[in-house]
C-alpha positions in Angstrom: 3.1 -25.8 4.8 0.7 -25.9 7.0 -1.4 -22.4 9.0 0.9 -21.1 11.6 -2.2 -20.7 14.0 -4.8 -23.4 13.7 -2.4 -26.1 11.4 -4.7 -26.9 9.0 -3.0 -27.3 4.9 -2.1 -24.4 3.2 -3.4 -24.8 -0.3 -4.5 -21.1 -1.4 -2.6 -19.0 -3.1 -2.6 -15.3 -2.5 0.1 -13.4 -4.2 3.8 -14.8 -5.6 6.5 -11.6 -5.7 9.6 -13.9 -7.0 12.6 -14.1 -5.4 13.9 -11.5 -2.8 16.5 -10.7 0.0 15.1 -9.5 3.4 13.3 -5.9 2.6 15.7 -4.4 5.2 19.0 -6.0 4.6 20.4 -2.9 3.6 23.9 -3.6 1.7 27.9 -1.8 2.5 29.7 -1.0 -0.6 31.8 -3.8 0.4 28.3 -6.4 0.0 27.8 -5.3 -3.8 30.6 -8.0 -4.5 29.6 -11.3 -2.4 26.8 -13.2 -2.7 23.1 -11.4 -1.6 20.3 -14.2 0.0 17.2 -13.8 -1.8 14.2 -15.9 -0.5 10.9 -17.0 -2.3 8.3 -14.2 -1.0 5.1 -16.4 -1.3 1.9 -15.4 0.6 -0.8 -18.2 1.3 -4.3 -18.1 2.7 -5.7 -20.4 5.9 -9.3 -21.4 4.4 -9.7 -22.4 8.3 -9.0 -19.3 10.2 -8.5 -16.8 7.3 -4.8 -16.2 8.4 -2.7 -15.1 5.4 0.9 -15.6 6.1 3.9 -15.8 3.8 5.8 -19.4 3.1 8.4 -19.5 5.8 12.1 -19.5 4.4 13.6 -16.7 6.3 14.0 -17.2 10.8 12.8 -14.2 12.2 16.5 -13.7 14.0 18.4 -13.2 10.7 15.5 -10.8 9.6 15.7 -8.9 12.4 19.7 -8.8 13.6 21.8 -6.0 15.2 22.4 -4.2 12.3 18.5 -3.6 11.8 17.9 -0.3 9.9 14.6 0.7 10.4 14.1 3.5 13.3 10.6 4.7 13.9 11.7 8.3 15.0 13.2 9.2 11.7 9.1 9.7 10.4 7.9 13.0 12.0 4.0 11.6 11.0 4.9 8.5 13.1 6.3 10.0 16.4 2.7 12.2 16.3 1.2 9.3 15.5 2.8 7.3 19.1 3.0 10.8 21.0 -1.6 11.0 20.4 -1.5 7.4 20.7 0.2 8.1 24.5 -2.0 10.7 25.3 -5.5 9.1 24.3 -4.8 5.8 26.1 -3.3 7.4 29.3 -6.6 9.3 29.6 -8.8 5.8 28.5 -6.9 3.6 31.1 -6.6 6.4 33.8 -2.9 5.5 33.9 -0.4 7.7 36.4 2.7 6.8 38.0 1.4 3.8 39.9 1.1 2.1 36.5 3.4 -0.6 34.4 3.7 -0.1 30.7 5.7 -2.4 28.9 5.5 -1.9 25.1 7.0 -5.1 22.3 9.3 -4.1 19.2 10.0 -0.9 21.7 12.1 0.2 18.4 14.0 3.0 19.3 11.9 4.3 21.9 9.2 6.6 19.4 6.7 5.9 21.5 7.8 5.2 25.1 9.7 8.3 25.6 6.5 10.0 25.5 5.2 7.2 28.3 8.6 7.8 30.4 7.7 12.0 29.9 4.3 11.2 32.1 6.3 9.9 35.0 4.8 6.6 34.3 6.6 3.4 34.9 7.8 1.5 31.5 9.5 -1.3 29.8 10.3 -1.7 26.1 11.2 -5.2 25.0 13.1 -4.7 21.8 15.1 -8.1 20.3 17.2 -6.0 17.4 20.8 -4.5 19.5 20.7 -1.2 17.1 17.5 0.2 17.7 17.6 -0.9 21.5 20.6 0.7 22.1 19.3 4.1 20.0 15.8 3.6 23.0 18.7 3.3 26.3 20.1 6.4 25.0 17.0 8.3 25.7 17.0 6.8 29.1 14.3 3.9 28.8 14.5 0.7 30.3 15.1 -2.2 27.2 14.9 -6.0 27.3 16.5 -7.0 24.6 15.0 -10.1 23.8 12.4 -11.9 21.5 8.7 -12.3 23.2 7.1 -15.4 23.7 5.9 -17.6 26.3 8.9 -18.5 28.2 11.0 -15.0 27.7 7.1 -13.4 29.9 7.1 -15.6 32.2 10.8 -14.1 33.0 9.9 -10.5 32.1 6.7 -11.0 34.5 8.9 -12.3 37.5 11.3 -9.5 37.2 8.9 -6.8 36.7 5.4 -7.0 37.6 2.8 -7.5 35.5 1.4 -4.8 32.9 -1.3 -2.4 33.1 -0.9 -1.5 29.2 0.8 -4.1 26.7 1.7 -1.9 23.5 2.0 -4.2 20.8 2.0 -1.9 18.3 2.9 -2.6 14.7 4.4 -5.9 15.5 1.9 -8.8 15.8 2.6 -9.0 11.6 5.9 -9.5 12.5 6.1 -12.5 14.5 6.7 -16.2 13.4 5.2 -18.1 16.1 1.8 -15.9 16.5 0.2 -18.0 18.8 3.5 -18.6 21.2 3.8 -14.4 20.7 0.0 -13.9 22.0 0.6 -16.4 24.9 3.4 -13.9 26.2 1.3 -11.1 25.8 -1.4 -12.8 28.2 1.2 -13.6 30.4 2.6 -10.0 30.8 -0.9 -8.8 31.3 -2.4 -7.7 35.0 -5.7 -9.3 35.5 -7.4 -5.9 34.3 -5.0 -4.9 32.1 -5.5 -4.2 28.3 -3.3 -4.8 25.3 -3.3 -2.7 21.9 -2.3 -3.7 19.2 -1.9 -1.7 15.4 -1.4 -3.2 12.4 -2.4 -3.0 8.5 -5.7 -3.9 7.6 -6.0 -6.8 5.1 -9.1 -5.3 4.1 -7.0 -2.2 2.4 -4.3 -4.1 1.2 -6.7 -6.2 -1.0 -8.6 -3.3 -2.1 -6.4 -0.8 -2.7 -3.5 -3.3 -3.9 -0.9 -3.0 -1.2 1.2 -6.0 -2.2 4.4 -3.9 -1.3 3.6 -4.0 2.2 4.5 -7.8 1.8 7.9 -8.3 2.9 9.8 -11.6 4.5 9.5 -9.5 7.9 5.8 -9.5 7.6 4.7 -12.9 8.3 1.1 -12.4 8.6 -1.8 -10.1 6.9 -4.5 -9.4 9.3 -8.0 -9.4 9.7 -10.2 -9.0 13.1 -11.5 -12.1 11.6 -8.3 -13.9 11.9 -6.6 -12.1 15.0 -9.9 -12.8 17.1 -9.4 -16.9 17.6 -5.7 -16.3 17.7 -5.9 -14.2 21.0 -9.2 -16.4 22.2 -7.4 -19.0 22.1 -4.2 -17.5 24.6 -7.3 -16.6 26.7 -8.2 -12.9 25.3 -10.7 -10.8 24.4 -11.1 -8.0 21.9 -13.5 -5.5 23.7 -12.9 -2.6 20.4 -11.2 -2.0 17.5 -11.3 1.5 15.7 -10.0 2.2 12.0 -6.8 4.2 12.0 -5.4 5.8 8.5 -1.8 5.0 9.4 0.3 1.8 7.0 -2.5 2.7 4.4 -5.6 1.8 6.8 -5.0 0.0 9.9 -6.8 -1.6 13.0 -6.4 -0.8 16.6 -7.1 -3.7 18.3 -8.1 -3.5 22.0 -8.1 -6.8 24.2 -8.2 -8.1 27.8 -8.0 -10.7 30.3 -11.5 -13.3 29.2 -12.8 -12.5 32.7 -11.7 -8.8 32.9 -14.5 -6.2 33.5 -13.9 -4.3 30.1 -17.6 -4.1 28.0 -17.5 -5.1 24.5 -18.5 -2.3 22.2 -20.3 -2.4 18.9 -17.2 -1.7 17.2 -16.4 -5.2 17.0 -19.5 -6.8 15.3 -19.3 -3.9 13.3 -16.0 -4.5 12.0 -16.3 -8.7 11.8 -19.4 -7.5 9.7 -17.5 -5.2 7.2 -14.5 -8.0 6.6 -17.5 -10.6 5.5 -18.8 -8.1 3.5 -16.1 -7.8 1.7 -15.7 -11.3 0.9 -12.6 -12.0 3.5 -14.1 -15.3 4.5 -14.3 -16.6 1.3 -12.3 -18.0 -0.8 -13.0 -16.1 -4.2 -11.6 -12.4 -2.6 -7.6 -13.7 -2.7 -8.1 -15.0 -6.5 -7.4 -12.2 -8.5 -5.0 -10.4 -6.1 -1.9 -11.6 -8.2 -3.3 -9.9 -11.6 -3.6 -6.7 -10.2 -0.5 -6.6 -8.3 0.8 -7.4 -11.9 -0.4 -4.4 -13.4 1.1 -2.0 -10.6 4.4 -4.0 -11.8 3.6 -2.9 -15.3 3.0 0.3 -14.8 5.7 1.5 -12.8 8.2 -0.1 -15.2 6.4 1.5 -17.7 6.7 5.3 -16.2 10.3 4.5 -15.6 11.0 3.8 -19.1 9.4 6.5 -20.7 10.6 8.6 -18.3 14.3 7.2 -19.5 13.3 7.3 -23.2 12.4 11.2 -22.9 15.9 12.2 -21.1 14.0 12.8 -17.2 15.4 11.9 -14.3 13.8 10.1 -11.7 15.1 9.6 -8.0 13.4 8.1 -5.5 12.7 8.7 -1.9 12.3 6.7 1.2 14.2 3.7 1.0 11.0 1.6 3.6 10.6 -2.1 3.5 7.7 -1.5 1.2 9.8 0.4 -1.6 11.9 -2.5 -2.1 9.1 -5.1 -2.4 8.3 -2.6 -5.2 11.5 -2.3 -7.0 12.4 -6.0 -6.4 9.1 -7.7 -7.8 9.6 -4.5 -10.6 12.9 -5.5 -11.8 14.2 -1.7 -11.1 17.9 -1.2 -10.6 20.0 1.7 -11.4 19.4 2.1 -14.4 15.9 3.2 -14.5 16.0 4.3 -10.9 19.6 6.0 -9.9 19.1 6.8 -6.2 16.7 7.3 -3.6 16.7 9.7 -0.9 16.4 8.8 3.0 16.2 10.8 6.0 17.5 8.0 7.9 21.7 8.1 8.9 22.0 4.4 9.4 20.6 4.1 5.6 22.3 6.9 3.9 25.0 5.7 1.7 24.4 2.3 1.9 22.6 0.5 -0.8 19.0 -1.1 -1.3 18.3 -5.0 -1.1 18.6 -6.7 -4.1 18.4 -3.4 -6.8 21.7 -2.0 -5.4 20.3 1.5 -5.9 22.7 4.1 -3.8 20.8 5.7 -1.0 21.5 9.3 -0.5 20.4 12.2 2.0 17.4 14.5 1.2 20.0 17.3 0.2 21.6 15.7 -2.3 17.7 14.5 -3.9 17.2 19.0 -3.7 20.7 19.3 -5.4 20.8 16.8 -8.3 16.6 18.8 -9.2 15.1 15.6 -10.3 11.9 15.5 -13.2 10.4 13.6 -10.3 10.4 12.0 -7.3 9.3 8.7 -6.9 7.5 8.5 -3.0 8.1 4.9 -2.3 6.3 5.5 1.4 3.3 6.6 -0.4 1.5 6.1 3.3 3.9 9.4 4.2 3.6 11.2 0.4 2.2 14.2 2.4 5.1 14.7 4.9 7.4 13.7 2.0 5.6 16.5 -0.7 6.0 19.1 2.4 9.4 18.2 2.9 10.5 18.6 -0.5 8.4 20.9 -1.7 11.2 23.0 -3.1 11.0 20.6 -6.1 8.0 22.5 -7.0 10.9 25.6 -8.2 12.1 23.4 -10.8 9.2 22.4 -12.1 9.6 18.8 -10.4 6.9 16.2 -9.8 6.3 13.9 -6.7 5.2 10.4 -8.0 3.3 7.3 -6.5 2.9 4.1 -7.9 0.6 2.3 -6.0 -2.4 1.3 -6.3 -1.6 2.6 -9.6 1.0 5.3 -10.9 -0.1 8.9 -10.0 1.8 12.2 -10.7 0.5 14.2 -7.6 
């Protein structure tokens, strides 16, 4: 395989997490009984660009199809998180109702309603049918389509170019990163600015965050590697600020190479921090597999005891990231009966690959658990506020990563 951005050999390892199906391929009864797809989830390192990016086995259109699960708005922490996201940058960019927003992975319109609210004009381009239908029903305009050079050169003729490309959350997401920035350039106005958010490599190595690894995660970031990939479809990062959402994140700000925006210190200071940390050299990624490992370890561990002594154990949040987790863990059932999930299109389905029943937040309160296991640990405080009626019984709320803490 070679990097997906500059094409030089892959040869590094990173992290190997087995055999899995697609972390939200969320399974009918009427699945448990035909064959389940697992792919090799293998993540590699560019010693070129610093670009880590899983093996490709899975095409980004069976990963994300029309029965897509995941909706944004179902996490009250991540429609504040969009709604002060709305606010600061309509204030930063002046924008008002003379303005073009146009947002990529719109989801189900979590963050454009709150665009559409200011009387400013918006597009969400949004490839997966369930969530874009679930974004039309609050009255936004969708594209339902998959972004790239040729689809923005479409979108741009039939409506205008952007003031604000939101690209929130999704750059990780893409296969073809450099076609994916090309349409982003495209869709921009000459003085426009695009923002994107996504996890910080820097946190998952240090804090262990191999379950944010998934098949719909293509690529681990750094500023380090993001900045050549959008130089090279002729932008500029002009800031970057740290933001404590997915565990520690960046929020990347770019234009136009010629726009007027000033580059602030933020971005020297942030390079600087990443090569500090050793993300430009080799010797960082070696002993990432090992400690990813031990979380494995210790969670089965918990479980079992947990077994052994007669408690019961049910998780909740049935994310992408929680089945990374159980999957590379070898939980199923047994050790792990159910987990909860505020989510309709999840509850009673079952998880990818450990077949574990997902039920509603009710039915967590009624069976009174020993503990909950918070596979979202980035949301254990909404979760522990949410359920904090456990606390009657004498229940426990749970995390397992970096490491296994009863909270």
């Amino acid at each position: 395989m070679k990097c997906r951005h500059c094409q030089s050999p892959l040869q590094l390892d990173f992290v190997n997490l087995g055999f899995a199906p697609p972390s939200n391929a969320y399974r009918l009864a009427t699945d448990l009984s035909t064959p389940e797809t697992r792919y090799p989830l293998r993540v590699k390192v560019c010693e070129q660009c610093w670009l880590v990016q899983t093996e490709d086995f899975a095409r980004h259109d069976a990963l994300f199809d029309a029965q897509y699960a995941y909706f944004s708005s179902t996490s009250s922490t991540w429609l504040a998180h969009a709604q002060s996201y709305v606010a600061m940058i309509t204030q930063r960019l002046a924008l008002d109702s003379a303005s073009f927003v146009v947002e990529v992975a719109a989801n189900d319109g979590y963050l454009l309603q709150y665009v559409a609210q200011r009387g400013i004009r918006c597009l969400g381009i949004e490839p997966t049918y369930s969530t874009a239908q679930a974004a039309r029903a609050k009255g936004l305009q969708i594209e339902e389509v998959f972004l790239g050079a040729a689809s923005a050169k479409t979108l741009r003729e039939r409506h205008g170019a952007a003031d604000l490309v939101a690209a929130n959350n999704v750059l990780a997401h893409v296969p073809d990163i450099n076609d994916f920035v090309a349409g982003i350039e495209i869709l921009l106005a000459p003085e426009g600015t695009v923002t994107f958010e996504f996890p910080h490599l820097l946190n998952l190595i240090a804090q262990t965050q191999f379950d944010t690894i998934y098949h719909e995660h293509f690529s681990y970031l750094s500023l380090l590697a993001v900045q050549p990939i959008l130089q090279q479809a002729g932008l500029r990062v002009y800031d970057v600020e740290n933001l404590p959402t997915h565990g520690g994140s960046l929020r990347v700000y770019a234009c136009r190479q010629n726009a007027a925006q000033l580059e602030q210190a933020s971005v020297a200071a942030i390079i600087a921090g990443e090569k500090a940390a050793g993300l430009d050299q080799s010797a960082v990624y070696h002993d990432f597999q090992a400690r990813a490992d031990a979380v494995r370890l210790g969670l089965q561990a918990f479980l079992l005891e947990q077994k052994r002594a007669g408690k019961t154990v049910i998780g909740y949040g049935a994310a992408a990231k929680g089945n990374t987790l159980l999957n590379y863990a070898g939980v199923d059932g047994l050790l792990l009966p159910q987990v909860a999930d505020a989510a309709p299109s999840k509850q009673g389905k079952y998880l990818p690959g450990s077949h574990i029943p997902v039920i509603t937040p009710q039915a967590l309160l009624d069976a009174r658990p020993d503990f909950v296991l918070i596979l979202p640990w980035n949301l254990k405080h909404e979760v522990m506020q949410q359920l904090a009626q456990i606390r009657e019984w004498g229940g426990q709320f749970v995390v397992a990563v970096p490491e296994v803490e009863i909270l």
